[in-house]
ROSE-4610 file (N, C-alpha, C; in Angstrom, 1 decimal, always signed):
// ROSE-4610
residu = [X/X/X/X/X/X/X/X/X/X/X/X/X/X/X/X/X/X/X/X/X/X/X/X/X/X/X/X/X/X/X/X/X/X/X/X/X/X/X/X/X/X/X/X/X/X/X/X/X/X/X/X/X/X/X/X/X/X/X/X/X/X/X/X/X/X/X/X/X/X/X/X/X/X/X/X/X/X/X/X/X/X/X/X/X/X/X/X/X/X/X/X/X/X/X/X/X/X/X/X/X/X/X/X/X/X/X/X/X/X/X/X/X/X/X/X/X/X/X/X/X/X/X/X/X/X/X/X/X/X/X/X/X/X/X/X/X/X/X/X/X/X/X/X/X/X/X/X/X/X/X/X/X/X/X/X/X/X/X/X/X/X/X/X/X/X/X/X/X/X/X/X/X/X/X/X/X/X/X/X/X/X/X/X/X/X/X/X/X/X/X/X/X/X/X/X/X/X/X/X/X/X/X/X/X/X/X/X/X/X/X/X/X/X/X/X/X/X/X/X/X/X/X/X/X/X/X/X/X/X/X]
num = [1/1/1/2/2/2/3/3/3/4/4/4/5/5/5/6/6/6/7/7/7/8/8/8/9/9/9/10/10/10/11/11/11/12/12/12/13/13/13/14/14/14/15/15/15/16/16/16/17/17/17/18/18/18/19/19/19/20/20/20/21/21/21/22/22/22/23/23/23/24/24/24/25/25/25/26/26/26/27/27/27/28/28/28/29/29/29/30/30/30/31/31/31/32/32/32/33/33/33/34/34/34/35/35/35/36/36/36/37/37/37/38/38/38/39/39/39/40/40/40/41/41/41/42/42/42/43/43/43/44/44/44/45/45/45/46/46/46/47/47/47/48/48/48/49/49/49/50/50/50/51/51/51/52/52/52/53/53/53/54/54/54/55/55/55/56/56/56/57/57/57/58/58/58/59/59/59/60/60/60/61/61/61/62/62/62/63/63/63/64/64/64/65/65/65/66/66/66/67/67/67/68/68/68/69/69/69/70/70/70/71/71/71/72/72/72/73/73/73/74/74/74/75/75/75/76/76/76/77/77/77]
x = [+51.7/+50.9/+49.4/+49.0/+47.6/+46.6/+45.4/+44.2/+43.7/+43.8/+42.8/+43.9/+42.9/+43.4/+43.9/+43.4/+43.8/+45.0/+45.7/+47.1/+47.6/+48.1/+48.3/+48.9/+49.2/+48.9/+47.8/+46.8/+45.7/+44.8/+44.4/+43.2/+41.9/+41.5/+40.1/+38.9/+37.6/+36.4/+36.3/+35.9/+35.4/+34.2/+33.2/+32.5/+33.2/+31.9/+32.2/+32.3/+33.6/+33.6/+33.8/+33.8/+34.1/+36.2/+36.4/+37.7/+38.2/+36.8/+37.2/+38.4/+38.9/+39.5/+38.7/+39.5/+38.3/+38.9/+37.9/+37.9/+37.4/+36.3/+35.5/+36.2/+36.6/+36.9/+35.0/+34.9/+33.7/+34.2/+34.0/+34.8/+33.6/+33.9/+32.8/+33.0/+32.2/+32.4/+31.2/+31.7/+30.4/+30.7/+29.6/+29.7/+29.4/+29.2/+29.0/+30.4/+31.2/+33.0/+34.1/+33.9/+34.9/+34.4/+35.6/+35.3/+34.9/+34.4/+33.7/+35.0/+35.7/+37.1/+37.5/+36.9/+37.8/+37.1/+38.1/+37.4/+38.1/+37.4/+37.3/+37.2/+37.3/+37.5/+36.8/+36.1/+35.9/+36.2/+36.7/+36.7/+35.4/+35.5/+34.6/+34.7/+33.8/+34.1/+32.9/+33.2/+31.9/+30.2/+30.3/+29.3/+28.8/+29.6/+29.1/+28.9/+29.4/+29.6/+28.5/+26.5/+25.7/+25.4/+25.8/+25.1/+25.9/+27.5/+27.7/+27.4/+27.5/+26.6/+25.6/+24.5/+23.1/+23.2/+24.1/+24.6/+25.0/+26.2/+26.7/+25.5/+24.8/+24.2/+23.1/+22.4/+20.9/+21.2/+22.8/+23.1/+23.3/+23.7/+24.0/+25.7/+26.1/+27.8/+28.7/+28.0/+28.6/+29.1/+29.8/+30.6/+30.7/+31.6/+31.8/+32.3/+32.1/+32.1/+33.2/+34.5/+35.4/+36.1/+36.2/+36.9/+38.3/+38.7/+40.1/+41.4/+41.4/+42.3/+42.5/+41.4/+41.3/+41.3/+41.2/+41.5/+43.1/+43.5/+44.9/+45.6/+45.5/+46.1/+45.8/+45.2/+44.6/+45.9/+46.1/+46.8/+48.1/+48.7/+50.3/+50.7/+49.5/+49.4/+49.1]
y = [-9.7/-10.6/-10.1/-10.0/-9.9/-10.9/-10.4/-11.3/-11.8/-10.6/-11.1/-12.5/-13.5/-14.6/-14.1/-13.2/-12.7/-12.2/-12.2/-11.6/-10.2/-9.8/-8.7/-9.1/-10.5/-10.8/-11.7/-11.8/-12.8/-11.8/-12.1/-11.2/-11.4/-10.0/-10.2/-9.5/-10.0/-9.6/-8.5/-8.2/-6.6/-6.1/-7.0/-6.3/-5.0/-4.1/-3.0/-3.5/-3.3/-3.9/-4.9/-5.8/-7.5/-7.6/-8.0/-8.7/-10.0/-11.0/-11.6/-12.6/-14.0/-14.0/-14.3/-13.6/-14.0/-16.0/-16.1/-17.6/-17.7/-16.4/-16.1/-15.2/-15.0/-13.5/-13.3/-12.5/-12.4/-11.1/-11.9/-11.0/-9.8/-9.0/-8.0/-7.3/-6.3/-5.0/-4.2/-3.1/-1.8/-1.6/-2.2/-2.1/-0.8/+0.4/+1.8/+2.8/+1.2/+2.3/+1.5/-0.1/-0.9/-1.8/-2.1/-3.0/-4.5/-4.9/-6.6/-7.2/-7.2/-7.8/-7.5/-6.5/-6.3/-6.4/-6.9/-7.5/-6.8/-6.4/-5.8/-6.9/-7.1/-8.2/-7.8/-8.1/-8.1/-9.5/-9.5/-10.4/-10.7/-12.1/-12.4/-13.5/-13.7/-14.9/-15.5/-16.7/-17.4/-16.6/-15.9/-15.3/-14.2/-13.3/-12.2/-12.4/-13.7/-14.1/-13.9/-13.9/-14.7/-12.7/-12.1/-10.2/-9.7/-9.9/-9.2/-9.9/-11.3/-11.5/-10.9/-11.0/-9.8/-8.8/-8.2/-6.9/-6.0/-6.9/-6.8/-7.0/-8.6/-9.1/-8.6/-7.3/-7.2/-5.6/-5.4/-3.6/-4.7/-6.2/-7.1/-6.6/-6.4/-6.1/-7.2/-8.3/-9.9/-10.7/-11.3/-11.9/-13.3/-13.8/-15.0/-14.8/-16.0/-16.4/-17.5/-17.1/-18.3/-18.3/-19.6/-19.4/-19.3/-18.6/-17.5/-18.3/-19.6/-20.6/-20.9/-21.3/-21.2/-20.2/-19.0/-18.0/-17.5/-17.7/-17.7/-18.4/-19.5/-20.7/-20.0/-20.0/-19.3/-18.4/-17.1/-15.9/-16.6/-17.4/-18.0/-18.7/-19.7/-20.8/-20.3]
z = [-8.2/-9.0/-9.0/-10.0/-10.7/-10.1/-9.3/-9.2/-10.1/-11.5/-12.5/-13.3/-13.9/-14.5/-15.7/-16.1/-17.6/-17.5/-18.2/-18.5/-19.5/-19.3/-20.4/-22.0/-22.0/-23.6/-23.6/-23.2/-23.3/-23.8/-25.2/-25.9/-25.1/-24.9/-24.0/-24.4/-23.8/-24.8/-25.3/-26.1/-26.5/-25.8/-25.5/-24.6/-23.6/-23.6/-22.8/-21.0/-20.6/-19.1/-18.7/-19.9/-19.8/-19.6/-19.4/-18.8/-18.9/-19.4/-19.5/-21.2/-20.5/-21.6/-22.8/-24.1/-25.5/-26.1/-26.7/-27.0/-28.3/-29.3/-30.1/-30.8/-32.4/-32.9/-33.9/-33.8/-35.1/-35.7/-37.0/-37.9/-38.6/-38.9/-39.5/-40.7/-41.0/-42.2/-42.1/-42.2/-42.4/-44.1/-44.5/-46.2/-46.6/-45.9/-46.1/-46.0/-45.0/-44.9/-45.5/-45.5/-46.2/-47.2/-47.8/-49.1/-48.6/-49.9/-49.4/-48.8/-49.1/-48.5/-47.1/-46.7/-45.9/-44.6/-43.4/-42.2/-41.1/-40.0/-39.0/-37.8/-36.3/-35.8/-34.3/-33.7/-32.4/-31.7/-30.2/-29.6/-28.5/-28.6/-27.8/-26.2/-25.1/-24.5/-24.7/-24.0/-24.4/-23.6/-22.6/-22.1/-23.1/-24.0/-24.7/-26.5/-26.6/-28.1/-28.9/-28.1/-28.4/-28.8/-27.8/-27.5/-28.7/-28.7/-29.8/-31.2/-31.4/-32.7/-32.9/-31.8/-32.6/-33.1/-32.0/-32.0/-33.4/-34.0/-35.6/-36.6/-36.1/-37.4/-37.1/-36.7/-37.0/-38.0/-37.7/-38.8/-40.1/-40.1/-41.4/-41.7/-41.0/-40.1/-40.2/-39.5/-39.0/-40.3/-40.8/-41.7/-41.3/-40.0/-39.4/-37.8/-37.2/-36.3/-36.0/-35.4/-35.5/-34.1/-33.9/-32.4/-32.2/-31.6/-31.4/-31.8/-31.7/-31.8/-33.1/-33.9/-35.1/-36.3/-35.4/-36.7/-36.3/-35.1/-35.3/-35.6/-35.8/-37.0/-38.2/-38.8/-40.2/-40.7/-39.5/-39.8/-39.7/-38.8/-39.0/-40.2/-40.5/-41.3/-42.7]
């Protein structure tokens, strides 16, 4: 058994080194390689959500901000 809480199907941050579980997707686009439609997805937890929104939204990258629960409703639904 695994120390870590996280599981091998629990989506986990995209931060570099982070482990923890994600709770945040922020959806994105590099309008210089994809179309306005099209969305790219990082995960987030609640500790790195605030670093990688800057992060996207100061290249103007960042699209939305949805919490993990609710954008996967979205995608089944």
């Amino acid at each position: 058994m695994r120390d870590d809480p996280v599981s091998d199907e629990t989506p986990i941050c995209s931060a570099k080194g982070c482990r923890a579980a994600a709770v945040w997707v922020l959806a994105w686009n590099n309008p210089k390689l994809h179309t306005p439609d099209r969305r790219k997805t990082w995960l987030a937890c609640e500790e790195h959500r605030e670093h990688l929104s800057q992060f996207l939204g100061v290249r103007g990258f960042l699209k939305d901000v949805v919490p993990l629960a609710e954008w996967e409703a979205g995608a089944t639904g």
